[in-house]
Backbone as JSON, one array per atom type, in Angstrom:
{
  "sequence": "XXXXXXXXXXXXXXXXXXXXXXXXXXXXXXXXXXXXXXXXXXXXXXXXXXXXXXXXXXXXXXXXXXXXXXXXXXXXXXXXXXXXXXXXXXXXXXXXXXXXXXXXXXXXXXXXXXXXXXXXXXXXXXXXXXXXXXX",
  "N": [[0.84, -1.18, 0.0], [0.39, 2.09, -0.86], [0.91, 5.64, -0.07], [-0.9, 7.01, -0.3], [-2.31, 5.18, 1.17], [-1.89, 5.92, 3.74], [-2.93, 8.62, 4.02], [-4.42, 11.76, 5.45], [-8.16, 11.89, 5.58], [-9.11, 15.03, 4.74], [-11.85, 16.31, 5.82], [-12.88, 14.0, 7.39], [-10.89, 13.19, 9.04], [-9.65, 10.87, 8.25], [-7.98, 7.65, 7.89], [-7.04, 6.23, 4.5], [-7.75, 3.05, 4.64], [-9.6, 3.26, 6.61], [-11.52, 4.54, 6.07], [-12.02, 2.82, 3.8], [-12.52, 0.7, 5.26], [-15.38, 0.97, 6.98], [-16.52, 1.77, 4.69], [-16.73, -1.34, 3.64], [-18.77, -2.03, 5.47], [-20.81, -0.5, 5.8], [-21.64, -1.49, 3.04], [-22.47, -3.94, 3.73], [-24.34, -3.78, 5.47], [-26.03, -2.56, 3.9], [-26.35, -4.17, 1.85], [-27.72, -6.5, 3.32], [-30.68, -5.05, 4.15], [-31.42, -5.21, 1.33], [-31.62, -8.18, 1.81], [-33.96, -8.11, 3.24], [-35.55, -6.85, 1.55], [-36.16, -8.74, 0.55], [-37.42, -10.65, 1.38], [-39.53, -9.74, 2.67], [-40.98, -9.73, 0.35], [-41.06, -11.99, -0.35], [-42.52, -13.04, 1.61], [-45.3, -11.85, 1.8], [-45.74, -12.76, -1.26], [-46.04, -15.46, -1.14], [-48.72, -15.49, 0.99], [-50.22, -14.18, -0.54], [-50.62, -16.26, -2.65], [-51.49, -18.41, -0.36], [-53.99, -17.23, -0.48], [-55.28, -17.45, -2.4], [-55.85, -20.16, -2.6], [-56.92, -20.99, -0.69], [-59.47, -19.46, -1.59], [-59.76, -21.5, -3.38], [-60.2, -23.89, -2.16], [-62.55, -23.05, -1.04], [-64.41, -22.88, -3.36], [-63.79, -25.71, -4.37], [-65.61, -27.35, -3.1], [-67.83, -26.35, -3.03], [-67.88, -27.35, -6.04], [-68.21, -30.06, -5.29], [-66.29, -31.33, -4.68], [-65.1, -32.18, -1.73], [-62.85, -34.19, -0.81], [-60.71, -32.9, -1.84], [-60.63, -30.35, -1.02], [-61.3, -30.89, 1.86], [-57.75, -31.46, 1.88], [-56.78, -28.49, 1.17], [-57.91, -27.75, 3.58], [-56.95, -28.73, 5.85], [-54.37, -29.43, 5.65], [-52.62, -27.94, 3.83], [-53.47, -25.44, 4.54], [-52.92, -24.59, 6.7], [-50.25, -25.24, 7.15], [-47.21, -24.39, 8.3], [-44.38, -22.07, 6.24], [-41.76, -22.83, 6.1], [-41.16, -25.46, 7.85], [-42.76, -25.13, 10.59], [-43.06, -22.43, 10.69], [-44.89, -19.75, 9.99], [-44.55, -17.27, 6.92], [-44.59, -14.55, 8.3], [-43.22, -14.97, 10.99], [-40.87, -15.63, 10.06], [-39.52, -13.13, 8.94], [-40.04, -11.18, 11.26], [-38.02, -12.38, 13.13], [-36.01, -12.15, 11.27], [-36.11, -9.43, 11.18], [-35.84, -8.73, 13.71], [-33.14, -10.24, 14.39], [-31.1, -11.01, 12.84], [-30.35, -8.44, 11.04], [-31.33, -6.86, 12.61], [-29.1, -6.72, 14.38], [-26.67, -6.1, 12.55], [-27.44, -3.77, 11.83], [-26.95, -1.98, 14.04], [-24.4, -2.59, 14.85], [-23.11, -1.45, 12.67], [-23.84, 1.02, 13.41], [-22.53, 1.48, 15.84], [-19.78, 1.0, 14.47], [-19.3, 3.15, 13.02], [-19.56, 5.61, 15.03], [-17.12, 5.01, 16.62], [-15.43, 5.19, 14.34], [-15.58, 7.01, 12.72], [-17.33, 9.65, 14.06], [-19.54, 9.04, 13.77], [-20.57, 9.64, 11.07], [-22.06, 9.17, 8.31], [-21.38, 7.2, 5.28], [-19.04, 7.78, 4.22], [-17.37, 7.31, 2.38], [-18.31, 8.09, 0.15], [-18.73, 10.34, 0.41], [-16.26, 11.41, 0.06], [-15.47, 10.59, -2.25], [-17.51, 12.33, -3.88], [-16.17, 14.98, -3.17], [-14.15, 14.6, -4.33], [-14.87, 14.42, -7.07], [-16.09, 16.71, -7.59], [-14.2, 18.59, -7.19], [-12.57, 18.17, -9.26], [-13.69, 18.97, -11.3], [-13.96, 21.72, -11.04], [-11.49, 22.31, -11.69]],
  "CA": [[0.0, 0.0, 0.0], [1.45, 3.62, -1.24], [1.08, 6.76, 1.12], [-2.31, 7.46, -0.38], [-3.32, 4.73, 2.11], [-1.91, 6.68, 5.01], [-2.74, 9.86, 3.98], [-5.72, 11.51, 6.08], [-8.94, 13.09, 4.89], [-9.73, 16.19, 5.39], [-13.07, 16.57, 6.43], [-13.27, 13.49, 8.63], [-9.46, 12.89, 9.26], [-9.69, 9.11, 8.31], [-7.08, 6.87, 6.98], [-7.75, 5.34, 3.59], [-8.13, 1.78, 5.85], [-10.8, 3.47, 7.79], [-12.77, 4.82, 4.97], [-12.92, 1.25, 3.25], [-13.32, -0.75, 6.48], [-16.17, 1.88, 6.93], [-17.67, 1.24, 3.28], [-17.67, -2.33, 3.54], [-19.67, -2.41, 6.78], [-21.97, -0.07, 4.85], [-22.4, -2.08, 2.34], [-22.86, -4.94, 4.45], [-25.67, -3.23, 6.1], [-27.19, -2.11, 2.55], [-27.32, -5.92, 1.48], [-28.76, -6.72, 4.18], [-31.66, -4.36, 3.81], [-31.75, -5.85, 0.52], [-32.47, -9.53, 1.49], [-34.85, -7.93, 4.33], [-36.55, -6.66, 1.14], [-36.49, -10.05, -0.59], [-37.99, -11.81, 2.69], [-40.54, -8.8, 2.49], [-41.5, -10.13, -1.24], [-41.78, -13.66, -0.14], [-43.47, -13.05, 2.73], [-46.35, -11.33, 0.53], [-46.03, -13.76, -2.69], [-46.46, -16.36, -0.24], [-49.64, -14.53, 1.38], [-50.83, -14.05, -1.86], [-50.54, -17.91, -2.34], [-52.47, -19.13, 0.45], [-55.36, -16.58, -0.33], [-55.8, -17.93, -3.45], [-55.89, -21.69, -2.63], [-57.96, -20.53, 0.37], [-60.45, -19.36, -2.2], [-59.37, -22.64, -4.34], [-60.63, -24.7, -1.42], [-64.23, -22.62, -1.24], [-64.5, -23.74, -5.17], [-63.33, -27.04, -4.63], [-66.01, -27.68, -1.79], [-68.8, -26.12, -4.13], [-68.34, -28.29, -7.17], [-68.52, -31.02, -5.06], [-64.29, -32.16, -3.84], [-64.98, -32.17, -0.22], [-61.58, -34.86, 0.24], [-59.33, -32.29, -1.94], [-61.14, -28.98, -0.25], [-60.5, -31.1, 3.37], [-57.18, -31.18, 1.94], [-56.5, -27.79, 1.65], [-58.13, -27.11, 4.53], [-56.55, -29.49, 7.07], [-53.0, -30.14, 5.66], [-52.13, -27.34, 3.39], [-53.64, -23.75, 4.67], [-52.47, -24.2, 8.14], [-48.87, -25.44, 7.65], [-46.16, -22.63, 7.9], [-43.49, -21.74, 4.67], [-40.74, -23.92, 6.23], [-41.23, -25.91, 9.15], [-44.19, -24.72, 11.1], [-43.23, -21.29, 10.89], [-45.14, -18.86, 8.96], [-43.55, -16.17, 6.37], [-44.73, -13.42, 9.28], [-42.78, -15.2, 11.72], [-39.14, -15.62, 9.22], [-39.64, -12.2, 8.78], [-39.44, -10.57, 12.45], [-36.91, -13.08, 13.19], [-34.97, -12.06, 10.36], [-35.54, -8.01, 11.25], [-35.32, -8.92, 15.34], [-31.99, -10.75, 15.11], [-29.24, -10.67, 11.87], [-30.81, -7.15, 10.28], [-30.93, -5.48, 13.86], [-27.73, -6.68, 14.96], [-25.67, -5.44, 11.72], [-27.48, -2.18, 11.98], [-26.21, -1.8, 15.49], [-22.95, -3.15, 14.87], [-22.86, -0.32, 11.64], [-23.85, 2.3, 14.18], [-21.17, 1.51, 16.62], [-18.29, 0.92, 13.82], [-19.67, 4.93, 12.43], [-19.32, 6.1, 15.51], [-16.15, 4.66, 16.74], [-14.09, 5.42, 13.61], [-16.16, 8.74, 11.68], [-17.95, 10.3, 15.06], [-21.32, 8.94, 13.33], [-20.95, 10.18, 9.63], [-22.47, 8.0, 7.36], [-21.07, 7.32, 3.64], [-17.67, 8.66, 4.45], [-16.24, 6.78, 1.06], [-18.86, 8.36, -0.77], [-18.74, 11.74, 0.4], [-14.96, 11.58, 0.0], [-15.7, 10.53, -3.63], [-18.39, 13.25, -4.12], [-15.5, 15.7, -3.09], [-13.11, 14.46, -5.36], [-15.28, 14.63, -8.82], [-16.4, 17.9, -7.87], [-12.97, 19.17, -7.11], [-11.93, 17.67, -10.48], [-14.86, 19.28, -12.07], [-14.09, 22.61, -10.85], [-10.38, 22.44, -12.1]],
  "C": [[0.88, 1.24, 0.0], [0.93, 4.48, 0.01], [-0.12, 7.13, 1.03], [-2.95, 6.51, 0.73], [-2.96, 4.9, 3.22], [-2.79, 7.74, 5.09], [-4.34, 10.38, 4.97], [-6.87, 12.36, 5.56], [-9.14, 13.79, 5.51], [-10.72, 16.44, 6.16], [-13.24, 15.69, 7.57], [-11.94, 12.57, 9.22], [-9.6, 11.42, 9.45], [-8.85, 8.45, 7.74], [-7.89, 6.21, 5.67], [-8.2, 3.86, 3.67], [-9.22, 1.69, 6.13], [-11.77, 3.65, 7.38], [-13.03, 3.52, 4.15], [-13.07, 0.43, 4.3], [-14.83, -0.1, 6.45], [-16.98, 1.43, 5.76], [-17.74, -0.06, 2.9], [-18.62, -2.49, 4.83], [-20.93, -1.89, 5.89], [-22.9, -0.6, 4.08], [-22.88, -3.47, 2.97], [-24.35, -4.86, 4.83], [-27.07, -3.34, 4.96], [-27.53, -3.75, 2.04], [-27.76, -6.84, 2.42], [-30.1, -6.6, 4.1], [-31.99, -4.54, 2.19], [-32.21, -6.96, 0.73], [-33.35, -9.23, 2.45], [-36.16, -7.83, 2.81], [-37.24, -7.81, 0.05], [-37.31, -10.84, 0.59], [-39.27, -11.05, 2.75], [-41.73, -9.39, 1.32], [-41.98, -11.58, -0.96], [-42.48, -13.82, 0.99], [-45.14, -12.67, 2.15], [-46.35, -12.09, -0.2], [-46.62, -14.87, -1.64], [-48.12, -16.38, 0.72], [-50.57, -14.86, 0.26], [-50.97, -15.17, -2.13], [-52.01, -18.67, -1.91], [-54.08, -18.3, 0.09], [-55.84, -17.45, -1.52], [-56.13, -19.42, -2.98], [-56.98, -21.5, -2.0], [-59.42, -20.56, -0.29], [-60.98, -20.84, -3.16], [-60.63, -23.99, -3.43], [-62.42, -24.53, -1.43], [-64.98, -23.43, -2.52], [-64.65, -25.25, -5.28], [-65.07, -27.86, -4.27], [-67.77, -27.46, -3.06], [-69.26, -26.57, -5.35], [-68.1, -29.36, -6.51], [-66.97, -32.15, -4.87], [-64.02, -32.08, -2.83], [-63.15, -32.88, -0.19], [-60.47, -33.86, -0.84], [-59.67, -30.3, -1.35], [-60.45, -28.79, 1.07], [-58.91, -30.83, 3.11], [-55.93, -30.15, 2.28], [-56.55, -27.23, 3.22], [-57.34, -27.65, 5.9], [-55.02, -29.88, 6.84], [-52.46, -29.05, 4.66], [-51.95, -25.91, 3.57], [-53.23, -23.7, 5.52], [-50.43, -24.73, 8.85], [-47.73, -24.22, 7.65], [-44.9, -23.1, 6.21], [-42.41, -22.5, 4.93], [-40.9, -24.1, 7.54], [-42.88, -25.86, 9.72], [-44.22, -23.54, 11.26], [-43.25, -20.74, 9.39], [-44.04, -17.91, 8.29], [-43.48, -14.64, 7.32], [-43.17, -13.53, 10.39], [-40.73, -15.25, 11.54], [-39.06, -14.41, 9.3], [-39.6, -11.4, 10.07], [-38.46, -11.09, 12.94], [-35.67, -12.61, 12.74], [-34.65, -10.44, 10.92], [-35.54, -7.88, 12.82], [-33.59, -9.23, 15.28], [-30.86, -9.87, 13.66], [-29.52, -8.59, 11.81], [-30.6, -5.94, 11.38], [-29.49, -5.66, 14.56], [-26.86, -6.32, 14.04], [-26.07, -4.73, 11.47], [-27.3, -1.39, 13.08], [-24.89, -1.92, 15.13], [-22.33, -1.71, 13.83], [-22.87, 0.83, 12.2], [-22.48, 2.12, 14.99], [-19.85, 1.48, 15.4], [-18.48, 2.86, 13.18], [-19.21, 5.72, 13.66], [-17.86, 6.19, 16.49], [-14.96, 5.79, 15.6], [-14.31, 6.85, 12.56], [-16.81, 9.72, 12.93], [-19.52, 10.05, 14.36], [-21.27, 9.05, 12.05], [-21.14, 8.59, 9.39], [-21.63, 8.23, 5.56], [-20.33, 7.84, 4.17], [-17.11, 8.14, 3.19], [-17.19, 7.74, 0.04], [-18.85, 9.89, -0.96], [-17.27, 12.43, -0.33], [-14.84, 11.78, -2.05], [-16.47, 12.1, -4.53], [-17.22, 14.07, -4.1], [-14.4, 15.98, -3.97], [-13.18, 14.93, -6.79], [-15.95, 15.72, -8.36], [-15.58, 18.48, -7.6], [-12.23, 19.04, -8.62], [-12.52, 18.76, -11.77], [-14.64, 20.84, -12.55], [-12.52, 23.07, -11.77], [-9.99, 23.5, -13.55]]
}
């Protein structure tokens, strides 16, 4: 590593180290809050799912398929999405434990090594191509 990865920034006197340890936590965080919003989607598609069958079952029951109506009704609408737990239940789980503990963990590493700033690689960046800009 050359001197550029001593050197310190200005604005939030950070080593070039500190500013990428810093922007992968970040991004850590951000794909996170990405598969929160994919567990979001299957929590809903899934939802969406059971309503329909739900209705599937009403239908069934009406033209006269009581043993694939009982089906639904007794072995398919009431089991959860893996295991016995519903997509509600993956889903606070998921934003109770990993999701809230590496957006804690992101707060403490921000405040530790920037005094809180957020995006410190990005701002740094921002500073750069509009310093360039201005030239």
């Amino acid at each position: 590593m050359g001197n550029e990865d001593h050197e310190r920034d200005a604005e939030f006197d950070l080593s070039e180290a500190e500013v990428e340890a810093l922007h992968e936590v970040e991004l850590g965080v951000e794909w996170l809050h990405r598969a929160h919003g994919h567990l979001v989607e299957f929590h809903h598609a899934t939802g969406h799912a059971m309503d329909h069958l739900a209705d599937a079952e009403e239908g069934l029951r009406e033209a006269g398929y009581d043993g694939l109506a009982d089906r639904l009704r007794d072995d398919l609408l009431p089991r959860g999405a893996v295991g016995d737990r519903w997509t509600y239940d993956l889903l606070e789980s998921f934003q109770d434990g990993p999701l809230a503990d590496v957006q804690s963990f992101g707060a403490d590493a921000r405040e530790s090594v920037a005094d809180g700033e957020r995006h410190v690689a990005e701002r740094r960046q921002e500073r750069e191509w509009k310093g360039r800009s201005e030239k």
